[in-house]
N, C-alpha and C positions, 0 to 999 in steps of 0.2 A: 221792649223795656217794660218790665215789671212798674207798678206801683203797691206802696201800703201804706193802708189807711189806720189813722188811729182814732180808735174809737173813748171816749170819755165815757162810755156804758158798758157794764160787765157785758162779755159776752157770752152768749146762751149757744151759738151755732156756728159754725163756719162751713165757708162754701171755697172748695181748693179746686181750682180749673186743670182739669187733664184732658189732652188729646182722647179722643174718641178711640184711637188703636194704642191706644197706653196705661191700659187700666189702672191706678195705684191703692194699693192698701193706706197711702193719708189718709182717704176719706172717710167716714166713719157714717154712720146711719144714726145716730141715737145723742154723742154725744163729742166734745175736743179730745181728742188723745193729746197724753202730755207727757213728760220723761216720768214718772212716776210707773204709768200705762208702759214703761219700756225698759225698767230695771231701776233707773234713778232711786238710792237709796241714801242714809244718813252717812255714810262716811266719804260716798262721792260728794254730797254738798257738806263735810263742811273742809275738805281739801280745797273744791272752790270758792270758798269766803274769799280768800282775796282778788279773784277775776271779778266777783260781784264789786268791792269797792272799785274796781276799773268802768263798769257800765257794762260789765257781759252778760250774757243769761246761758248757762248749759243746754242742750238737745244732743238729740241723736238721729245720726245721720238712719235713714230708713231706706236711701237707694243716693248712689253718687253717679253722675259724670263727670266727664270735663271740664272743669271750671267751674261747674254748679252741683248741688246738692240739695235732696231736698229732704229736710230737717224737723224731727218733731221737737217743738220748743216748748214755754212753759206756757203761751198763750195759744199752741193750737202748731200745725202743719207751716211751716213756710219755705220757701224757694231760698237756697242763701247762695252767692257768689263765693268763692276758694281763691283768695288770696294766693299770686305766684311762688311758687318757691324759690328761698332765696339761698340756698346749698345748703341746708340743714335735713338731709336727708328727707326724708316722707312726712316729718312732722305739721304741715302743711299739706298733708297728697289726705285726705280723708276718705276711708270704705265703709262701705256699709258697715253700721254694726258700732262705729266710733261713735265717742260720744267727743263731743265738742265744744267749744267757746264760742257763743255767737256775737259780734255787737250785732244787734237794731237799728233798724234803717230809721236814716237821720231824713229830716228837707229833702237832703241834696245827694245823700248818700243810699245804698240799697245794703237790705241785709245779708252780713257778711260773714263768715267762717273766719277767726280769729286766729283758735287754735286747735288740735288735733290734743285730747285730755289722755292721761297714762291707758294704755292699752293692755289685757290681760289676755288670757290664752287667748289665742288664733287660726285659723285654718288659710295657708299657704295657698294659691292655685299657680304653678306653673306655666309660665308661655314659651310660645317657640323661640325669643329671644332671649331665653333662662332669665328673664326679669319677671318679680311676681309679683300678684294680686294677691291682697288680704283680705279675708274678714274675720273680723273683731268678734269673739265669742265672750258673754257672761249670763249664765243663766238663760243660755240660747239653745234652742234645739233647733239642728240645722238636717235638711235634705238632701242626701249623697245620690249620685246616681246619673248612668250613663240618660243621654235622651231620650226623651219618650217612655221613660220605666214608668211615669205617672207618679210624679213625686207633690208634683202642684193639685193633683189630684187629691193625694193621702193629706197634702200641708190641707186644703179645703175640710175634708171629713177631720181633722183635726180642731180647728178654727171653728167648724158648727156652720160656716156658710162660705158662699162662695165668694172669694175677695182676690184669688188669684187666678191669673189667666189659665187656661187648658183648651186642650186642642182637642179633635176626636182622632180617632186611632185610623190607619189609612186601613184601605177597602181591600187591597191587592194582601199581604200579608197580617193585616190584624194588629200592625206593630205602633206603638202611638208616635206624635210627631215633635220634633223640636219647637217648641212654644215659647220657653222663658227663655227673655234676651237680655236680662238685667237681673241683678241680686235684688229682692226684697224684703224687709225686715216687716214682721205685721206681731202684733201684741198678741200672746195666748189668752185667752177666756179666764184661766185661773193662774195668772201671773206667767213669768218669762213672756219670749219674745221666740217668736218662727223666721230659720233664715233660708229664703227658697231662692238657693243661683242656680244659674243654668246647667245643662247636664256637662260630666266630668266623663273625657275621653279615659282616663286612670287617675287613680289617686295612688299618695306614697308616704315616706315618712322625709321629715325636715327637723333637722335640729332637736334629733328625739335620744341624747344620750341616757338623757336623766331618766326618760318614761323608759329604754330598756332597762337600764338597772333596776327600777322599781318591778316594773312588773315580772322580768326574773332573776330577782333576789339571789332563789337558790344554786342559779347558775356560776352566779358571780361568785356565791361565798362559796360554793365549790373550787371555782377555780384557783382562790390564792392557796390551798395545795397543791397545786401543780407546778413539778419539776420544773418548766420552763417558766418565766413572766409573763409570754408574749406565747405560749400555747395557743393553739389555733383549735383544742379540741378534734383533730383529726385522725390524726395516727401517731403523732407524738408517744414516745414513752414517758412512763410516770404519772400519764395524763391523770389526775383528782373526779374531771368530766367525767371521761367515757368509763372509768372504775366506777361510777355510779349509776352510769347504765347499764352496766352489763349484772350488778349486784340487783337493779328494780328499784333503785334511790331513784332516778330521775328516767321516765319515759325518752325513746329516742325517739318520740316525734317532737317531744317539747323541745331537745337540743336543736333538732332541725332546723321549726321555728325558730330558736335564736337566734342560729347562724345566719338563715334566711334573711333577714329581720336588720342584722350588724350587714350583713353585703348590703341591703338596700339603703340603708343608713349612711355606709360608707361614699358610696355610688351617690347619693343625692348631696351629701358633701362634697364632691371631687367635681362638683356641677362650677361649684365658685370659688374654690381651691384650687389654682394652680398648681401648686406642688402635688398636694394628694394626687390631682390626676393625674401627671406625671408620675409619682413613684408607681401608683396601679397599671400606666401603659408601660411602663417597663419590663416586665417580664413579656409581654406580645411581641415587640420591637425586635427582645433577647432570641425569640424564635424566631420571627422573619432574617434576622441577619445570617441565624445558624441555616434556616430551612435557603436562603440565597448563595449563601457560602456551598452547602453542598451540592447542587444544580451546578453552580460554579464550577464543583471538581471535576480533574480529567475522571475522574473510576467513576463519575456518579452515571446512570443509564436510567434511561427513562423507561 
């Protein structure tokens, strides 16, 4: 059981207790990191004005667990408790990178994670139970990358010193080793914030209708010429697309990419889409029944 102390004097320092094999970016050398030191800007406080007339005070979650989080506030680093969820989706589940509602621990009570504040762009992580993990990006530069590429390395030479954990590279192959076992958020030197989670077995796309369209445009506006509505760009007659490849209007690696790009999209939909998936295994099905039917037949010989 935690305690905190309140102090009647500005504070000049703070001292935040980590496990020896737990290294955390809270602690600072020089001086408090505060939401300011994390993004905190004029129009997230003055959306929060009215949590303030409640008794809250905003931070940001800098690494989550289970039930605890531990949160840079506007008096420094603290430990805060996560209130259960009470079936209002994730609003209550806080990731790294969220910024948050804290009350302040009372007498009798410890401090607490209230609320989960509106969330902007994201990065998804996938689990083996197609349930996900977030975290929370603004003004964040974050480190992708399978294990051991030495990503906590580069977030270090970024940073100007060393605040994150790293391994040395094994002896037999030269290859480095899995190290980070937690997402950590640490403050950049000239503003933003550094987000270093652990290494990614793949990454993919989620919920990216709107970023294909944007980023190709001229695919799209190509295609409302096309004979069909639901053209696939293949072999279609009339196709608008591929008349513009084959004229030098659009590269056919760029169409590649889109299609690429719309399968992996579609496919990462059909994850939590019932239907979708279904209408996608339909055509497989259509062939297993045919490729069983004809096995089945007397004329068929193996």
């Amino acid at each position: 059981m935690s305690a905190v102390r309140r102090d009647p004097l500005p504070r000049v320092s703070t001292l935040f207790h980590q496990h020896a094999s737990h290294p955390s970016a809270l602690s600072h050398p020089s001086r408090v990191l505060t939401p300011a030191d994390h993004g905190w800007d004029t129009v997230r406080e003055r959306s929060f004005a009215p949590s303030r007339g409640e008794g809250l005070v905003p931070g940001r979650v800098v690494r989550a667990e289970r039930g605890l989080c531990n949160v840079v506030a506007e008096t420094g680093p603290v430990r805060a408790m996560v209130l259960p969820s009470s079936g209002t989706g994730d609003r209550l589940t806080p990731c790294t990178g969220d910024w948050v509602a804290v009350r302040p621990a009372g007498p009798a009570t410890s401090t607490t994670v209230v609320e989960v504040l509106e969330r902007r762009p994201s990065v998804v992580r996938s689990t083996s139970s197609r349930t996900s993990l977030t975290a929370v990006l603004s003004g964040t530069v974050v480190l992708l990358g399978p294990s051991g590429a030495g990503k906590s390395t580069l977030g270090n030479r970024v940073l100007g010193e060393d605040l994150l954990a790293t391994g040395a590279v094994r002896g037999s192959d030269g290859k480095g080793r899995h190290t980070t076992a937690w997402r950590e958020l640490v403050p950049l030197p000239h503003g933003g914030v550094l987000l270093d989670p652990p290494g990614l077995r793949g990454s993919g796309l989620h919920d990216a209708d709107d970023g294909l369209e944007h980023t190709f445009a001229k695919v799209d506006e190509l295609a409302r010429d096309c004979r069909f509505a639901n053209c696939a760009h293949a072999t279609e007659p009339g196709c608008a697309v591929l008349a513009a490849v084959e004229d030098g209007r659009l590269t056919r690696r760029r169409l590649d990419s889109y299609q690429r790009l719309q399968r992996e999209n579609i496919y990462a939909a059909s994850r939590t889409d019932a239907r979708l998936r279904a209408e996608l295994e339909r055509p497989m099905k259509q062939i297993s029944r045919q490729a069983r039917a004809l096995m089945q037949s007397p004329h068929f010989k193996a």
